[in-house]
VOPAGU-2260 file (C-alpha; in pm, 1 decimal, decimal comma):
REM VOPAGU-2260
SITE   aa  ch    i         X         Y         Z
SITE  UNK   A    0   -4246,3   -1872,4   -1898,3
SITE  UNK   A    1   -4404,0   -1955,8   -1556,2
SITE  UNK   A    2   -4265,1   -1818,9   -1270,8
SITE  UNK   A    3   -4084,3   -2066,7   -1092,3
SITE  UNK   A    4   -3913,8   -2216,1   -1429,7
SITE  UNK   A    5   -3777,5   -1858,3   -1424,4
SITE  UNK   A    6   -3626,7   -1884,4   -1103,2
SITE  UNK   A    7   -3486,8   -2249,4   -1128,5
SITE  UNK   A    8   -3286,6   -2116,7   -1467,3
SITE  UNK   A    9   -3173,6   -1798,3   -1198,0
SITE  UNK   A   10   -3064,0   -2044,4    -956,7
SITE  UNK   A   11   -2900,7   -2304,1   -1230,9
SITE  UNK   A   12   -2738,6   -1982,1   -1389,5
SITE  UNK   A   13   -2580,0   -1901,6    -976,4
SITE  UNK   A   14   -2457,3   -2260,3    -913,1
SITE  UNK   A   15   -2295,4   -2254,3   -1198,5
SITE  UNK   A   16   -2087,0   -1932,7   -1223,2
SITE  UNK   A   17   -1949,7   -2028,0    -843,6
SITE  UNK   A   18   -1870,2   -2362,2    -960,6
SITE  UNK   A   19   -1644,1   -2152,6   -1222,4
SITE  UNK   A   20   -1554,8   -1948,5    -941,7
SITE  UNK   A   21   -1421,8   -2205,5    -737,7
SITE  UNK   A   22   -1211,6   -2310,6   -1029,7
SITE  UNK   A   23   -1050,1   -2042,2   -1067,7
SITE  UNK   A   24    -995,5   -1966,3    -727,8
SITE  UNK   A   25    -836,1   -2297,5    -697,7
SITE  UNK   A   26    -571,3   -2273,3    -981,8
SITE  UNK   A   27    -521,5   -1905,4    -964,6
SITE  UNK   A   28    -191,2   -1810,4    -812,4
SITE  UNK   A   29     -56,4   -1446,7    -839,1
SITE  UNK   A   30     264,7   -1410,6    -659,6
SITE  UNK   A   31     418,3   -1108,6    -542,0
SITE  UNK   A   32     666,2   -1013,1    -790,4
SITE  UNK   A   33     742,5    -600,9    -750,5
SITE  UNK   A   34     941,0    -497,2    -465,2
SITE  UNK   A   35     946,6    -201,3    -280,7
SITE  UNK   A   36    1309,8     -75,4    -184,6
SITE  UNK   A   37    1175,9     180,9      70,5
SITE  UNK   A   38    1048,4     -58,7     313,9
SITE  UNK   A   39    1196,5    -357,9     204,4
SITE  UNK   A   40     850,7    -583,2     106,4
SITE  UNK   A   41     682,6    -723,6    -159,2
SITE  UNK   A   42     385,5    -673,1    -323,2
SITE  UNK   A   43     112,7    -778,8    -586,5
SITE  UNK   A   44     -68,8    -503,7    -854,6
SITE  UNK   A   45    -414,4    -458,3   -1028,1
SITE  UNK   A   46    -200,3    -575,5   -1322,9
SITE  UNK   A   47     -29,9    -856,7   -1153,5
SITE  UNK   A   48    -385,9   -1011,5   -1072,0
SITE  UNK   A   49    -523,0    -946,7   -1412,7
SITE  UNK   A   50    -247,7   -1080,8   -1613,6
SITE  UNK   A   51    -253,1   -1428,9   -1420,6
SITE  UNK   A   52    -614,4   -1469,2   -1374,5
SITE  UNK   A   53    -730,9   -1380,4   -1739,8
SITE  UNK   A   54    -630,3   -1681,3   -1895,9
SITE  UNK   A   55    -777,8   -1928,0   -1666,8
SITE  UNK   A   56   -1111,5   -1675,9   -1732,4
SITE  UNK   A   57   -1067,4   -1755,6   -2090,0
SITE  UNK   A   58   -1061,7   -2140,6   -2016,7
SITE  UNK   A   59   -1381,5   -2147,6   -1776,3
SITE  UNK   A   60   -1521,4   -1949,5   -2055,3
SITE  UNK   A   61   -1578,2   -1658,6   -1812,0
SITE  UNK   A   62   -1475,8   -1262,7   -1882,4
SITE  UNK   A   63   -1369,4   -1027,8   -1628,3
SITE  UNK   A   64   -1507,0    -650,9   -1619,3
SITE  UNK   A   65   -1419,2    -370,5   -1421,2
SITE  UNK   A   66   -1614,9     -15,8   -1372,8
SITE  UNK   A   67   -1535,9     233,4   -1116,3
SITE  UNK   A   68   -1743,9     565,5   -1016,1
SITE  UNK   A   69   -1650,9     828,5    -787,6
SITE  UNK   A   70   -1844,4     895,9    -412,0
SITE  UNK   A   71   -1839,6    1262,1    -274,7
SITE  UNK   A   72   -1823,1    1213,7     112,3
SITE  UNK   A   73   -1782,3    1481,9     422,3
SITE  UNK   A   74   -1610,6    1668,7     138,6
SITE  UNK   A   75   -1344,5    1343,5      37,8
SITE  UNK   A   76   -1356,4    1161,9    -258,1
SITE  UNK   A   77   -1369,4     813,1    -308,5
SITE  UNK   A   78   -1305,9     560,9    -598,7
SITE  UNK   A   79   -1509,7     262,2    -603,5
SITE  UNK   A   80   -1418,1      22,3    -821,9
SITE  UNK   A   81   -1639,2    -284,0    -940,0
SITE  UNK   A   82   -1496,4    -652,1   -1067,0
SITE  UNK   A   83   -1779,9    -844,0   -1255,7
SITE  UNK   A   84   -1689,5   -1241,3   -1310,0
SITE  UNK   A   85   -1960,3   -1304,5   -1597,7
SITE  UNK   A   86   -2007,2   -1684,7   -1722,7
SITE  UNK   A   87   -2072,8   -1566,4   -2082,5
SITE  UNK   A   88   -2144,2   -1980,0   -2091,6
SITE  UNK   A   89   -2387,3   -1994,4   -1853,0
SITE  UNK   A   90   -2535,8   -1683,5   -1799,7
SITE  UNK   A   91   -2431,5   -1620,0   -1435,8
SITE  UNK   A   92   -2282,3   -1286,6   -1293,9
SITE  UNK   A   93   -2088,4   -1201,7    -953,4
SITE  UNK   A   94   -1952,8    -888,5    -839,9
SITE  UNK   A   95   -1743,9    -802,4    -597,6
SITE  UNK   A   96   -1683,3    -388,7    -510,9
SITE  UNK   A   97   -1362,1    -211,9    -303,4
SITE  UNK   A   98   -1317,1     159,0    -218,7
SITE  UNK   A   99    -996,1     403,4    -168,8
SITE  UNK   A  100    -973,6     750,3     -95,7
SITE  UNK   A  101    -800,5    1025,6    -290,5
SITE  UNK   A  102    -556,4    1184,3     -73,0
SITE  UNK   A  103    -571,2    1525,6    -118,6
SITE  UNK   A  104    -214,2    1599,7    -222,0
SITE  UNK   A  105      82,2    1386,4    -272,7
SITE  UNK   A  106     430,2    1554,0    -354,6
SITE  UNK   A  107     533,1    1440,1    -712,3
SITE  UNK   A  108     187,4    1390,0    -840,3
SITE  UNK   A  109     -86,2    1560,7   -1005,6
SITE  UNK   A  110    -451,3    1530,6    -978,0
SITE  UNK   A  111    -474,6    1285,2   -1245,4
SITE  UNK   A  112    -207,7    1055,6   -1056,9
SITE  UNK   A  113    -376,3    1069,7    -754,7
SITE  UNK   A  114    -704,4     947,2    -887,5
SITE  UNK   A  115    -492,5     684,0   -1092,0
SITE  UNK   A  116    -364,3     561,3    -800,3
SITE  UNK   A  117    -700,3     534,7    -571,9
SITE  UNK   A  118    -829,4     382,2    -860,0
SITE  UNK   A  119    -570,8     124,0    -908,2
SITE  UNK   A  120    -586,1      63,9    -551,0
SITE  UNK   A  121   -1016,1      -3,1    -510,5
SITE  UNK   A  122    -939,1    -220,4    -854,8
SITE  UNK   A  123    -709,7    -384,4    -667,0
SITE  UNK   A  124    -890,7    -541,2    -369,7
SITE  UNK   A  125   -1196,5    -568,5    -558,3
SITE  UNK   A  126   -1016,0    -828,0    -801,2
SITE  UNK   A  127    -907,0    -984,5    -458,7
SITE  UNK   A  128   -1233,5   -1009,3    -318,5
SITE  UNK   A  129   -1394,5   -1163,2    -599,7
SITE  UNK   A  130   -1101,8   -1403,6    -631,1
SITE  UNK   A  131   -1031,9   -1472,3    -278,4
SITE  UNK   A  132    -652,3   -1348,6    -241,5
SITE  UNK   A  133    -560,1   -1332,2      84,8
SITE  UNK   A  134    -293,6   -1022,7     212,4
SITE  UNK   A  135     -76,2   -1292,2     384,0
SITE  UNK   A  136     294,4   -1297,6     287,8
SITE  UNK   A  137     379,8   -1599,1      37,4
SITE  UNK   A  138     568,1   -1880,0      64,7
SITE  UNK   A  139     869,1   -1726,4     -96,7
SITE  UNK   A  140     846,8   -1408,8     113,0
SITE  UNK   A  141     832,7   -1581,3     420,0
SITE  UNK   A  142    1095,9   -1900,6     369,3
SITE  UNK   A  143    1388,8   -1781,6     508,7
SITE  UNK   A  144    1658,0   -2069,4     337,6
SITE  UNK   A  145    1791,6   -2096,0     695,0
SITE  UNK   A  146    1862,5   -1716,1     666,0
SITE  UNK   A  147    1752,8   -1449,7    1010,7
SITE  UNK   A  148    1673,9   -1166,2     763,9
SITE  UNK   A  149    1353,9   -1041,4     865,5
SITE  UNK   A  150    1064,1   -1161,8     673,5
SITE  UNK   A  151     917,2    -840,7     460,9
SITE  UNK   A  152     591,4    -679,0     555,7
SITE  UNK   A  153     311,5    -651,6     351,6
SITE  UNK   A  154      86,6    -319,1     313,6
SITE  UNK   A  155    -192,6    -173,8     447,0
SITE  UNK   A  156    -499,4    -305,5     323,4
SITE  UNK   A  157    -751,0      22,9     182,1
SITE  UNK   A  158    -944,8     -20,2     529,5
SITE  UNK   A  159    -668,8      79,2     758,0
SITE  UNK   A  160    -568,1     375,1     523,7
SITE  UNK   A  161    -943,2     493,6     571,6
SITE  UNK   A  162    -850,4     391,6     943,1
SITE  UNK   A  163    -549,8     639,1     934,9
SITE  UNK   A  164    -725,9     950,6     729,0
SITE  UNK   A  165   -1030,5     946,0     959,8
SITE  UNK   A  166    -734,6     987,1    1295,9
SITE  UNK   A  167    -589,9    1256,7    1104,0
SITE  UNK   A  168    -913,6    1437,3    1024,5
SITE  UNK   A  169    -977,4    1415,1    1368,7
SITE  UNK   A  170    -634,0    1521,8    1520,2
SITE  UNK   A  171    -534,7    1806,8    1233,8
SITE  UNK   A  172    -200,8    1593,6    1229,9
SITE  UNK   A  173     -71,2    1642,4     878,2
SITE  UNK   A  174     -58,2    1318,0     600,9
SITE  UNK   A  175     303,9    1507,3     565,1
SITE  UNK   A  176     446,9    1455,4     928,7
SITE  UNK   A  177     297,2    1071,0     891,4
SITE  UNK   A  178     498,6     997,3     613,7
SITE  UNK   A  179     824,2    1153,1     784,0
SITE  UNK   A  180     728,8     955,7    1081,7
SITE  UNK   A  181     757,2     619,0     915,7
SITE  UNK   A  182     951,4     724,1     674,3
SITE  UNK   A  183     717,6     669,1     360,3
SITE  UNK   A  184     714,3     876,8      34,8
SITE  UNK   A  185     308,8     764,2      33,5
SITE  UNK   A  186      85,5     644,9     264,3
SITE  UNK   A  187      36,3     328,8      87,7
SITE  UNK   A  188     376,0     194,1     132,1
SITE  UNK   A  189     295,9     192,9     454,0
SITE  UNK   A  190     373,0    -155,9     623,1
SITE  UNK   A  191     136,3    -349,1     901,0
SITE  UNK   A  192     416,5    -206,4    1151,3
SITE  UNK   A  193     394,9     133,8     996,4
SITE  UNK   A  194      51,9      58,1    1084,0
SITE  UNK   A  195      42,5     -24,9    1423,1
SITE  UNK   A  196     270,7     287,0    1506,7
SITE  UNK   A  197      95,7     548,4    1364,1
SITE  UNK   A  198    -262,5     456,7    1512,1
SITE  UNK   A  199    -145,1     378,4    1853,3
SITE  UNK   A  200      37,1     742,6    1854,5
SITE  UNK   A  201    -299,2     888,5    1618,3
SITE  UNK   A  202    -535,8     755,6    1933,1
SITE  UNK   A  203    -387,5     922,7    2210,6
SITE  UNK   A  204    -358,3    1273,3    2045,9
SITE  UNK   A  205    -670,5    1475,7    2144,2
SITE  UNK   A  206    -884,3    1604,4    1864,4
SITE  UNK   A  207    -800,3    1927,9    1686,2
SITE  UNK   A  208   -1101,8    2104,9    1858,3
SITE  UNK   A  209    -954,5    2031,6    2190,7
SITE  UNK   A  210    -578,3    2118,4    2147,2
């Protein structure tokens, strides 16, 4: 086959699989339907996302797969995971990729857990890459009904937690004196205000070297 008949078919095979894309992005809705009681917000899963985007796969005649690997860096390990939207139809492929780091203990969990969790966590954001789900609160969370409550807070997205580790690397400060701080059995309850409390504290304490 000459060359550039090959690439056309490429190129045919890449409009395509977005135009599937965009469908799906467009009908896809995955509310956020667990709560956490500890701080009071609501949240979406790896298993939320999967369960209301597979059948609209199905009908685009599209298949989801996921991989994952582990990265060894400066002595931390990471889980990467990898969603795959292939257009078994068409031929077309797109991939989207998210990381999380293990912690290196967490009270109430063994080993296993722990890499559960990072790994549930990278799936997590990579599924909302490739689909385009935003972290913003939905229309549920945030309609008060003519109510004052204050509006729940999501959670931190898996680049602020890297944020937060590489301040407490730095500092020596202990994952365990965060979590009393805000009040968190994990770090990944933590809320945007959680957030914003811990860093601007993390940045002013001198480095572990220097104290």
């Amino acid at each position: 086959m000459p060359e550039s008949k090959t690439i056309d078919k490429e190129l045919e095979q890449c409009l395509k699989v977005y135009q599937k894309l965009a469908q799906i992005q467009e009908e896809l809705f995955v509310p956020k339907g667990n709560k956490n009681d500890f701080g009071g917000y609501t949240y979406r899963s790896c298993e939320d996302i999967l369960k209301a985007v597979k059948p609209i796969c199905n009908k685009y005649k599209c298949v989801i797969k996921l991989d994952s690997n582990v990265i060894s860096l400066e002595n931390r390990v990471y889980i990467q995971a990898t969603a795959k939207l292939f257009d078994y139809e068409g031929g077309g492929l797109l991939v989207s990729t998210a990381s999380a780091r293990e912690t290196e203990t967490k009270k109430g969990m063994d080993e296993a857990q722990i890499s559960g969790a990072a790994l549930s966590y990278a799936r997590k954001y990579a599924l909302a890459g490739l689909f385009c789900i935003d972290n913003e609160k939905d229309a549920d969370a945030t309609n008060k009904h003519g109510k004052d409550e204050d509006e729940p807070h999501d959670t931190v997205s898996a680049q602020q937690l890297n944020a937060i580790y590489k301040e407490l690397d730095r500092t020596g400060v202990s994952e365990s004196k965060i979590l009393d701080f805000i009040k968190k059995k994990h770090l990944e309850e933590a809320t945007q205000e959680d957030y914003v409390k811990v860093m601007k504290n993390l940045n002013v304490t001198p480095t572990k070297e220097a104290k």
